[in-house]
TORPA-4810 file (N, C-alpha, C, O; in nm, 3 decimals):
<nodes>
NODE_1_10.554_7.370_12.711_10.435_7.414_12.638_10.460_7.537_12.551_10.424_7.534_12.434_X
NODE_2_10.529_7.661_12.607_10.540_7.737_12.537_10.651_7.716_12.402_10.634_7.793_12.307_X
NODE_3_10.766_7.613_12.391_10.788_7.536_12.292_10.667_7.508_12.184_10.650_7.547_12.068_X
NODE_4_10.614_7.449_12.244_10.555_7.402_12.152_10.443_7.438_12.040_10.410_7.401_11.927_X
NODE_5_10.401_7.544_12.148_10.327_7.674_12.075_10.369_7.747_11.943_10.303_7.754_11.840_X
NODE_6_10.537_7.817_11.981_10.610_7.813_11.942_10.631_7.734_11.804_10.638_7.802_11.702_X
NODE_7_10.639_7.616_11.798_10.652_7.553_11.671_10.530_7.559_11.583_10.522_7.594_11.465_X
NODE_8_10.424_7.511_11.678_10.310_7.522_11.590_10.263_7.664_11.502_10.209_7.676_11.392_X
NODE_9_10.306_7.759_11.596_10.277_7.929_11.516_10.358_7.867_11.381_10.314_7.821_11.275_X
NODE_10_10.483_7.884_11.429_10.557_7.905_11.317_10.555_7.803_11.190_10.609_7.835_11.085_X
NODE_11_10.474_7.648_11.210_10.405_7.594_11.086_10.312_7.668_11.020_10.318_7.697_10.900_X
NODE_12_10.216_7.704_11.107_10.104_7.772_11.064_10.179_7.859_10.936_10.185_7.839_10.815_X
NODE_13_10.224_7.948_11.010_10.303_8.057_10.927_10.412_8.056_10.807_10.443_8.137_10.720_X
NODE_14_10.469_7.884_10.856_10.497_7.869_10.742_10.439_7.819_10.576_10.495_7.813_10.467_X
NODE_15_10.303_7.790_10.622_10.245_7.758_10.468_10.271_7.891_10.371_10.248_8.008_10.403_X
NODE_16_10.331_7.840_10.231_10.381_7.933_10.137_10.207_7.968_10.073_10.168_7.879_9.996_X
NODE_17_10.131_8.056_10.090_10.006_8.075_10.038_10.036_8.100_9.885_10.001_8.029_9.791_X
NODE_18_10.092_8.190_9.881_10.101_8.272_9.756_10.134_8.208_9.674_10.082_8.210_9.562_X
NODE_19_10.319_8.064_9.743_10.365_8.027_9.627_10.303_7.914_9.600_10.333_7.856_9.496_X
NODE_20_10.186_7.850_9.702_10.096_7.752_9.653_9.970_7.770_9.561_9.917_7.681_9.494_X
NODE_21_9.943_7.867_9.568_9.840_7.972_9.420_9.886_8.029_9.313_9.812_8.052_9.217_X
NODE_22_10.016_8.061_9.313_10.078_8.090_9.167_10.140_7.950_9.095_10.178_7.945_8.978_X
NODE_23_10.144_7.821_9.205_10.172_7.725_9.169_10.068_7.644_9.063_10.083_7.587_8.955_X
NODE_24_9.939_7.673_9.165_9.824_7.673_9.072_9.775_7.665_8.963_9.699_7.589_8.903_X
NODE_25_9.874_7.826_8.929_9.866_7.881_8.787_9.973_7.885_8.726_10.006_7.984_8.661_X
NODE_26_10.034_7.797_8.734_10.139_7.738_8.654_10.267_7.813_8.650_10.362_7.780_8.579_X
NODE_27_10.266_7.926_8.736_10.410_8.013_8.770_10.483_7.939_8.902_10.452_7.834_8.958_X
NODE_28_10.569_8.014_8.924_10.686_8.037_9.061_10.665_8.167_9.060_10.654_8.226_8.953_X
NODE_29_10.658_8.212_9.142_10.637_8.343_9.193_10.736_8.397_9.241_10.696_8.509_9.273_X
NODE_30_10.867_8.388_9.273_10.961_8.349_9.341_11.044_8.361_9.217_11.162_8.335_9.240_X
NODE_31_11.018_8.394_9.090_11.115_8.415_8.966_10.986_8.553_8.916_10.999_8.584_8.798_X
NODE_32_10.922_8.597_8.958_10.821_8.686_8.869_10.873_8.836_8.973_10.913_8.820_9.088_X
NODE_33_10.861_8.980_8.907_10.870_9.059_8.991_10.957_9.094_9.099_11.075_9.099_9.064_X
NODE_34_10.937_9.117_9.206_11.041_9.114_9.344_11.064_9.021_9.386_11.154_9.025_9.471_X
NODE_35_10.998_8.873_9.354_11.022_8.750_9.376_10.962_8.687_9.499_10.964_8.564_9.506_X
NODE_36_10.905_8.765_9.608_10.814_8.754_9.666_10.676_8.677_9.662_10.609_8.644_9.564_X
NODE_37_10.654_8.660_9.791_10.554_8.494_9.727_10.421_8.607_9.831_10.322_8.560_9.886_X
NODE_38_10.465_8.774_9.832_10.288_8.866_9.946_10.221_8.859_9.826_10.269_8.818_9.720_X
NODE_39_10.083_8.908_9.849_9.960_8.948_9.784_9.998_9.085_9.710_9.924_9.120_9.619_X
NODE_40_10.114_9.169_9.745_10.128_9.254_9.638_10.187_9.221_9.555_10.179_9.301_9.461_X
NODE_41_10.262_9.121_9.531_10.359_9.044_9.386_10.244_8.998_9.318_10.198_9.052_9.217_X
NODE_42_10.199_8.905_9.371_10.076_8.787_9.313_10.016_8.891_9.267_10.022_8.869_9.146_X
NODE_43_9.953_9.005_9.282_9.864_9.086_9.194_9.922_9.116_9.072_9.879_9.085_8.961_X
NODE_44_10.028_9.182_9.103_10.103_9.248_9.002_10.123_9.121_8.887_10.074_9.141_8.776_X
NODE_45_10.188_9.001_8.913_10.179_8.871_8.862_10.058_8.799_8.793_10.073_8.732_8.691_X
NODE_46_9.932_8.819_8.855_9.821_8.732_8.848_9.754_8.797_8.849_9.684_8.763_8.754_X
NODE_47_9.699_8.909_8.903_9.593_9.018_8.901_9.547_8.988_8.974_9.559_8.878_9.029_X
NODE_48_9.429_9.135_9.019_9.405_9.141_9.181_9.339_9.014_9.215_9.390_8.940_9.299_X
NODE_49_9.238_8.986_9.160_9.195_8.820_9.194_9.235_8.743_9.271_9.157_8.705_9.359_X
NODE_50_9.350_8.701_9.267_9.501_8.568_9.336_9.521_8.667_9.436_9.505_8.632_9.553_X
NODE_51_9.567_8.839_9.398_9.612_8.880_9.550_9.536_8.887_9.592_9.579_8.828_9.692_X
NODE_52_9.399_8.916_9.629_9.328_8.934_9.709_9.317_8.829_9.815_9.330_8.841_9.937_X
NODE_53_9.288_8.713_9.736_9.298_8.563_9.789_9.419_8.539_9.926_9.409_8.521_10.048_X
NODE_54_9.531_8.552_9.829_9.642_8.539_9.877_9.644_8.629_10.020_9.657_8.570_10.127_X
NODE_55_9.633_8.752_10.016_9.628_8.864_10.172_9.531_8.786_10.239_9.545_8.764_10.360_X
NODE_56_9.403_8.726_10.157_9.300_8.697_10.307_9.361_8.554_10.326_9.264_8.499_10.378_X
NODE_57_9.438_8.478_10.320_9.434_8.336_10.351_9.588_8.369_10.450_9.598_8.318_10.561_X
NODE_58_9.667_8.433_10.410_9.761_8.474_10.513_9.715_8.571_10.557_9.824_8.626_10.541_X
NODE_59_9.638_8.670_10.612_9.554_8.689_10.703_9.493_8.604_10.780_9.551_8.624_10.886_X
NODE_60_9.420_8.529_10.798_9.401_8.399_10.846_9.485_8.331_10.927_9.456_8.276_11.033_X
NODE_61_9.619_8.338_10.857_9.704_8.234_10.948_9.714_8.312_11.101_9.686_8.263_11.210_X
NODE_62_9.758_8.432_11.074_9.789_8.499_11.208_9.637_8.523_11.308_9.632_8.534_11.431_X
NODE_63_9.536_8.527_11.221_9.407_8.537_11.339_9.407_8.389_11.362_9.352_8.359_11.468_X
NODE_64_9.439_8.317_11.313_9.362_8.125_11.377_9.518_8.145_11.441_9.524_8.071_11.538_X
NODE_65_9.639_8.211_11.425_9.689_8.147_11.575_9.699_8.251_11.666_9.748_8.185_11.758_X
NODE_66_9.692_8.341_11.701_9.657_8.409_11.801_9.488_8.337_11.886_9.474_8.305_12.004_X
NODE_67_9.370_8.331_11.758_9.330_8.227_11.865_9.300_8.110_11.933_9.225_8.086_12.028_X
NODE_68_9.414_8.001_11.827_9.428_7.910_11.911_9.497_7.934_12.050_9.496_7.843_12.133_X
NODE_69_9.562_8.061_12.079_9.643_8.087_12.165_9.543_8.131_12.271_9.569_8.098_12.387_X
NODE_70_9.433_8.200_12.248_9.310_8.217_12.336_9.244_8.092_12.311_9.215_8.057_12.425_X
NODE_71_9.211_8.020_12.247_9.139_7.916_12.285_9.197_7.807_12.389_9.123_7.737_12.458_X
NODE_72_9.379_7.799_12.392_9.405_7.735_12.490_9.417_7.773_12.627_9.492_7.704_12.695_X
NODE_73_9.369_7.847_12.669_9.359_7.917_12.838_9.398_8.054_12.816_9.418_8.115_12.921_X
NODE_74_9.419_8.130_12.691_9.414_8.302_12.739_9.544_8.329_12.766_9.566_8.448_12.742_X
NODE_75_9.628_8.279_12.799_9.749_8.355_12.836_9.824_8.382_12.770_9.865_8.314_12.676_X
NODE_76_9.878_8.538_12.821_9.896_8.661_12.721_10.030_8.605_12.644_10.070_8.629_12.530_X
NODE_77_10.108_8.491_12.790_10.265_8.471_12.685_10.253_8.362_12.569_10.327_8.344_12.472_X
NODE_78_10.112_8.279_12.617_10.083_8.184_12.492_10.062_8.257_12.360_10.117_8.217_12.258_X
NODE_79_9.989_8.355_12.361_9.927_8.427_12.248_10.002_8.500_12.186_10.010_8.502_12.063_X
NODE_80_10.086_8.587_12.286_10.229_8.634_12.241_10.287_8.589_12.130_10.291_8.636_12.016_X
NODE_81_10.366_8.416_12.215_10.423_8.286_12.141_10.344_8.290_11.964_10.401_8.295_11.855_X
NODE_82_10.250_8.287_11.983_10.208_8.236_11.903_10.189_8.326_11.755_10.203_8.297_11.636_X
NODE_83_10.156_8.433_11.819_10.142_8.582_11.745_10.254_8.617_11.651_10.257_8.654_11.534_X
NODE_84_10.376_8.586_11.774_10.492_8.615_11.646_10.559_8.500_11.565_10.620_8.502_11.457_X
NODE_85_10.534_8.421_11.634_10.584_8.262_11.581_10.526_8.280_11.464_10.601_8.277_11.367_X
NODE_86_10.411_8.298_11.446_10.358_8.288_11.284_10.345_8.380_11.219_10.297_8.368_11.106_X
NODE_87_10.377_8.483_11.262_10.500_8.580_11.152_10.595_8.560_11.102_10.627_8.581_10.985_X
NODE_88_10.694_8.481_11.251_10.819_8.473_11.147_10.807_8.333_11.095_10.896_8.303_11.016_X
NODE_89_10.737_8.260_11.114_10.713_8.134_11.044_10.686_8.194_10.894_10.738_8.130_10.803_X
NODE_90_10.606_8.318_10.857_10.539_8.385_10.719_10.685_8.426_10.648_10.723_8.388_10.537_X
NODE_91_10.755_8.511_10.736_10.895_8.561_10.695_10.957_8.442_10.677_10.950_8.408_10.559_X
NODE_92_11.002_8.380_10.731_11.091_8.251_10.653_11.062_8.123_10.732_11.076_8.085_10.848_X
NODE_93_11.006_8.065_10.596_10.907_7.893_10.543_10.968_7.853_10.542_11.063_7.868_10.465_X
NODE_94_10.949_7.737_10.665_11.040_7.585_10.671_11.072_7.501_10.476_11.165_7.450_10.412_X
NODE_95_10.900_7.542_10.454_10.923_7.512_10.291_10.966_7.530_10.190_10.986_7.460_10.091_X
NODE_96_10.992_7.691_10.231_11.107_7.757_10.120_11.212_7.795_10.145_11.232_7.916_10.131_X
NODE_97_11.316_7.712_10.191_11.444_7.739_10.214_11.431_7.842_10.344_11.540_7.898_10.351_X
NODE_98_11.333_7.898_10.465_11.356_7.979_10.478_11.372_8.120_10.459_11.461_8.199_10.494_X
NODE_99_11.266_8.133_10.394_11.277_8.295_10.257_11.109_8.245_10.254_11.062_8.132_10.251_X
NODE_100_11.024_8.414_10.258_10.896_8.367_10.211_10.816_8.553_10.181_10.841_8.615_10.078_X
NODE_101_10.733_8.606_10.282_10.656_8.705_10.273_10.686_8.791_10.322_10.786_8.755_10.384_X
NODE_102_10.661_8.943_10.352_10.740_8.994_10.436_10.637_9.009_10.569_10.684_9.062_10.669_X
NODE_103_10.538_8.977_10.569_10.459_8.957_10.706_10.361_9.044_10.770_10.319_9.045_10.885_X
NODE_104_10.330_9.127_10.655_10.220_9.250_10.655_10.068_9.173_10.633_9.966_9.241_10.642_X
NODE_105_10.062_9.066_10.611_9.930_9.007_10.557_9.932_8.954_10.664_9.885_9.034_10.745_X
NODE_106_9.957_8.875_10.705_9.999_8.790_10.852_9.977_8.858_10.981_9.885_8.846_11.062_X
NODE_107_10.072_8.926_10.979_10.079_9.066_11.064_9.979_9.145_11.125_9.965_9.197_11.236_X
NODE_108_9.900_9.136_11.000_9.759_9.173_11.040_9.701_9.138_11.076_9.618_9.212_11.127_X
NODE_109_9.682_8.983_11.089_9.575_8.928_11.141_9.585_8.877_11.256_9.491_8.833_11.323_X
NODE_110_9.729_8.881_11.292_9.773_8.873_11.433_9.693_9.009_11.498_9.600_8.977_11.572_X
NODE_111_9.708_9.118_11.486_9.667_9.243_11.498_9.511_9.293_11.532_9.464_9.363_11.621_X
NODE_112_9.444_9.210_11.390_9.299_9.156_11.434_9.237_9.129_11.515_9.143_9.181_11.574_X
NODE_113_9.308_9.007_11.522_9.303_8.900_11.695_9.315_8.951_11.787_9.247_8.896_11.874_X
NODE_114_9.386_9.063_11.836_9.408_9.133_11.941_9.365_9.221_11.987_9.330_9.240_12.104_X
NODE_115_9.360_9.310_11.865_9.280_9.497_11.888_9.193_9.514_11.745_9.238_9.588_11.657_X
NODE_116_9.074_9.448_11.726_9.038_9.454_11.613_9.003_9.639_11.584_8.992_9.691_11.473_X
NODE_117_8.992_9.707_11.712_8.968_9.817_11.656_9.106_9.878_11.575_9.108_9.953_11.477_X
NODE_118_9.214_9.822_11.647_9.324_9.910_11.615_9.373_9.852_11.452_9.447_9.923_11.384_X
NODE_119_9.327_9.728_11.406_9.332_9.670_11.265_9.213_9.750_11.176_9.216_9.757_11.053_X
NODE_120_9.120_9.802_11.253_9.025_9.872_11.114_9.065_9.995_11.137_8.993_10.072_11.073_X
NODE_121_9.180_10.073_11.222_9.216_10.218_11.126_9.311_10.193_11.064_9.338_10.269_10.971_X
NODE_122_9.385_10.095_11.087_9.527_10.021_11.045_9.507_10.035_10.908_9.562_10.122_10.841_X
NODE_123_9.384_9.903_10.839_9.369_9.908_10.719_9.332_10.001_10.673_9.427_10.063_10.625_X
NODE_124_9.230_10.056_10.656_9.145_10.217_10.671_9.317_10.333_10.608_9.322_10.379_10.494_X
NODE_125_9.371_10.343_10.659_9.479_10.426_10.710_9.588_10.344_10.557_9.638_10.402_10.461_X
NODE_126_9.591_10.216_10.590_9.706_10.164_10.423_9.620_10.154_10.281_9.663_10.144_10.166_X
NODE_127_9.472_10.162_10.335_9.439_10.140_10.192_9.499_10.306_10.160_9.600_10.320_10.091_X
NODE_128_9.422_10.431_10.219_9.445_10.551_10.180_9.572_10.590_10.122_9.577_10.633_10.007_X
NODE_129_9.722_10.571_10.226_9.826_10.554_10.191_9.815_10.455_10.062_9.882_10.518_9.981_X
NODE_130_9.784_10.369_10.013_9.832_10.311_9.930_9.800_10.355_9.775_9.859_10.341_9.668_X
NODE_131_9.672_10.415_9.819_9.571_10.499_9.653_9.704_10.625_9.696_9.808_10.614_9.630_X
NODE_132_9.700_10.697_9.764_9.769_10.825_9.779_9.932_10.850_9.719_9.997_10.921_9.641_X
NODE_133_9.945_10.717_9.832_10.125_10.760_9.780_10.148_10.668_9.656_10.233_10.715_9.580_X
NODE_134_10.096_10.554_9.617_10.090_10.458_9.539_10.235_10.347_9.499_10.266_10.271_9.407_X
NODE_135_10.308_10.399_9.656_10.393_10.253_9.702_10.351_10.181_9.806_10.366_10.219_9.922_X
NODE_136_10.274_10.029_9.758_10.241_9.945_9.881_10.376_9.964_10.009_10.351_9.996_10.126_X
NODE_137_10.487_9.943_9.968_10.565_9.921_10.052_10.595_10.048_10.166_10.618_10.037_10.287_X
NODE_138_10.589_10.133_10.106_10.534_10.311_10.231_10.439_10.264_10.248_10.421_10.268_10.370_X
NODE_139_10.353_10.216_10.198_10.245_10.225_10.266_10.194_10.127_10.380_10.113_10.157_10.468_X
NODE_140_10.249_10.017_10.365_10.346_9.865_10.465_10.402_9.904_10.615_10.369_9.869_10.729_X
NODE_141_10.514_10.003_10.557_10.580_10.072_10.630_10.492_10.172_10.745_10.472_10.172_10.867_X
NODE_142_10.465_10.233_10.660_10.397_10.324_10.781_10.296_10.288_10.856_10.278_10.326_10.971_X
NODE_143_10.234_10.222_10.800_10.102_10.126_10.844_10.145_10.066_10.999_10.083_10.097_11.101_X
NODE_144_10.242_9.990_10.997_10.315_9.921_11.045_10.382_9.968_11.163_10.430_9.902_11.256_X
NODE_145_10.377_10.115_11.142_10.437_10.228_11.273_10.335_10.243_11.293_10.321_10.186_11.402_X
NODE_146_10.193_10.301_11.251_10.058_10.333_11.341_10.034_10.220_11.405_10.020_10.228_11.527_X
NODE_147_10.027_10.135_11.362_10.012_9.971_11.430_10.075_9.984_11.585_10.015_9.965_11.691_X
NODE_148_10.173_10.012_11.571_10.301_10.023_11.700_10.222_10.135_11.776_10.112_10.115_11.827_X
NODE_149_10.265_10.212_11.779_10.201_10.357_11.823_10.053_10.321_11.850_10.044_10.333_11.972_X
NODE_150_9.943_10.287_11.807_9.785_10.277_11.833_9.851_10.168_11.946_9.845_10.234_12.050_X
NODE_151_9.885_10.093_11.967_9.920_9.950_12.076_9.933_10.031_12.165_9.836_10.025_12.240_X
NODE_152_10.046_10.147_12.212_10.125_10.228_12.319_9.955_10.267_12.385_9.891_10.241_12.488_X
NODE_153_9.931_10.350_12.247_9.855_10.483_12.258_9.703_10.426_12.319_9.613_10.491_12.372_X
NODE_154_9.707_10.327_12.300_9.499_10.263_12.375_9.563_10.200_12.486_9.487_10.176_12.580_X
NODE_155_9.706_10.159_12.504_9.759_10.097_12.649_9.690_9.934_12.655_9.646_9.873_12.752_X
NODE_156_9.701_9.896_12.518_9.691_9.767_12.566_9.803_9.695_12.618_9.916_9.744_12.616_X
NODE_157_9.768_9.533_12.685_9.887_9.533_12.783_10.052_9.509_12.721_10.095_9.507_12.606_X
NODE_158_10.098_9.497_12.814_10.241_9.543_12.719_10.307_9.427_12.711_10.429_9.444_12.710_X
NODE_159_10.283_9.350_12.707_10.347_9.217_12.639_10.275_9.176_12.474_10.323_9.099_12.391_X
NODE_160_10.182_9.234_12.466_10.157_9.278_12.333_10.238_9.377_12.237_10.285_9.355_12.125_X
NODE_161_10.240_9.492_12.317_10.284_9.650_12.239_10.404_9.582_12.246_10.460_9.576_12.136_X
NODE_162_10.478_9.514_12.362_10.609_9.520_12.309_10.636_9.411_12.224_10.750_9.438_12.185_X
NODE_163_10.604_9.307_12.171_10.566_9.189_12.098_10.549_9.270_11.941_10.619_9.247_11.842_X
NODE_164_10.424_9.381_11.951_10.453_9.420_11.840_10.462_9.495_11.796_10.392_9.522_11.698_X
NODE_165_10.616_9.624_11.874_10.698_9.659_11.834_10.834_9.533_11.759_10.884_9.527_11.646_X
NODE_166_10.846_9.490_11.822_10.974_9.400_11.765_10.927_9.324_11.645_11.022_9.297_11.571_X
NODE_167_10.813_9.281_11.602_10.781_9.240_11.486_10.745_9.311_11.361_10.732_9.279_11.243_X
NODE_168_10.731_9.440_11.444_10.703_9.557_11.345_10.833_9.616_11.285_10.854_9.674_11.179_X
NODE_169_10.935_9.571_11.415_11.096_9.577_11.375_11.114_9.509_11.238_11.145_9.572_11.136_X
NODE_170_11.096_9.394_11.241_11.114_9.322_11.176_11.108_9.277_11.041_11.187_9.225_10.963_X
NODE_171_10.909_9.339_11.035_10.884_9.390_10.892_10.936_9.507_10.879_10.880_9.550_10.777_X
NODE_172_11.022_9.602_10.923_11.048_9.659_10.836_11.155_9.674_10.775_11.169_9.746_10.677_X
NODE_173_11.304_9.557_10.867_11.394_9.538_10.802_11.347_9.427_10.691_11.441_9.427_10.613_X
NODE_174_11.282_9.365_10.660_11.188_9.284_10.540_11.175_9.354_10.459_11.128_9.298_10.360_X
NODE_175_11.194_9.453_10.446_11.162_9.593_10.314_11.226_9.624_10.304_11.197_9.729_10.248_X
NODE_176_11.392_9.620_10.321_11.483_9.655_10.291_11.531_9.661_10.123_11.598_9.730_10.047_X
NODE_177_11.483_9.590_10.124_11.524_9.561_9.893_11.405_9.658_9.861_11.430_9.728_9.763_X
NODE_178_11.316_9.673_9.903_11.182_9.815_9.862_11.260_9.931_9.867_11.281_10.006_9.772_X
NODE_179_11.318_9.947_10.031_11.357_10.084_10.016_11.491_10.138_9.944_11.524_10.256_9.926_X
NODE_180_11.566_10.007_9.904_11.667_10.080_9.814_11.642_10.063_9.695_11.729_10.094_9.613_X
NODE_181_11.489_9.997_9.641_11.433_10.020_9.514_11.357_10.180_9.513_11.333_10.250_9.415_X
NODE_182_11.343_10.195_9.593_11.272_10.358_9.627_11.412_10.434_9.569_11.432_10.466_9.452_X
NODE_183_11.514_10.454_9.695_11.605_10.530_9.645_11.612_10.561_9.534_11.596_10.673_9.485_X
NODE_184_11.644_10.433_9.468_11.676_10.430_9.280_11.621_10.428_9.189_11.647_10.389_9.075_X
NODE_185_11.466_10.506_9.273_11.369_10.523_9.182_11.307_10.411_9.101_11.223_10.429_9.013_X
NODE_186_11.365_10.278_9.144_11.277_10.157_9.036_11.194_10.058_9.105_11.196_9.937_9.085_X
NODE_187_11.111_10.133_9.201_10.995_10.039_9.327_10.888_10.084_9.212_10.878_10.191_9.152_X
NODE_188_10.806_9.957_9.203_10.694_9.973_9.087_10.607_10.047_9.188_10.611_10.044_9.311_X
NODE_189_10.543_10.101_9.122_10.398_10.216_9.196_10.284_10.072_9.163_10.279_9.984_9.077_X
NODE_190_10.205_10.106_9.284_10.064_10.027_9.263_9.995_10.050_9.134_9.977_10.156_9.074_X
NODE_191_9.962_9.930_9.103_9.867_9.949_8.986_9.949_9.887_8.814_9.892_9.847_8.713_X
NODE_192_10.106_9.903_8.845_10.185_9.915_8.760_10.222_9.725_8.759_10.254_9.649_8.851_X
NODE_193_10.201_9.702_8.615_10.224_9.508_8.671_10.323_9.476_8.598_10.357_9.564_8.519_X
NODE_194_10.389_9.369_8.597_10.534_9.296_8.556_10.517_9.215_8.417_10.612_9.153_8.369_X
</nodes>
């Protein structure tokens, strides 16, 4: 069973949202910008409109499987299963070679599902970072450590916190091409489009 959970997260997670809405509109998304198929390319690409879309529909994926994972009897290793399965199902799509989002939209809604309080300072906390410092990807980043830290810090149970620490691992080796666009000074600032 927990197989199978397992697979199903990671379908879920693998639907390409982004690159099925820029498909839409007659792009690849996946040749535009960082090449990225998150809701911060698609904006920059399509304008906020499509991203917006795009964050809430992969948002979605990770709250409908975390609770199909409560809807099938509650248990914490089903939900677990399922929580990260369709993350990394988001991070790399059976449909796209394996290569897809980096799992902050997703991520979240796994997050949702779990500690909705700890998802409204989460967001609360990246929108600010994101007007402030005006790199989504710091602002991804750090987000992404309060995420971790609020899990420890309210003591929810720990097959969660530690579930998502390691996925939080994860997105943030996913940002790896951000942060050595940072270094070199050529990470577009929010607001700035392609």
């Amino acid at each position: 069973m927990p197989f199978i959970f397992a697979i199903f997260g990671y379908l879920i997670g693998s639907i390409p949202i982004g690159a099925i809405i820029s498909r839409l509109r007659g792009i690849d998304i996946r040749k535009f910008g960082s090449g990225n198929i998150g809701a911060t390319n698609i904006s920059r690409a399509l304008g906020p409109g499509p991203g917006i879309l795009v964050y809430l529909l992969d948002f979605l994926k990770g709250f409908l499987a975390v609770y199909i994972g409560y809807w099938s009897g509650g248990d914490p290793l089903i939900v677990l299963i399922m929580g990260a399965s369709v993350v990394i199902g988001h991070m790399f799509s059976v449909f796209l070679g394996f290569k897809g989002g980096k799992g902050v939209s997703t991520g979240s809604g796994v997050v949702a599902a779990i500690a909705p309080e700890i998802f409204l300072i989460c967001i609360l906390f990246m929108a600010f970072a994101a007007i402030t410092i005006r790199y989504v990807a710091v602002a991804s980043i750090l987000t992404v450590v309060l995420a971790v830290s609020l899990m420890f810090l309210f003591r929810k149970p720990p097959v969660y916190s530690i579930a998502c620490l390691m996925v939080a691992a994860l997105i943030i080796v996913s940002h790896s091409s951000n942060i050595k666009r940072l270094l070199q000074g050529t990470e577009p600032r929010l607001g700035d489009n392609k």
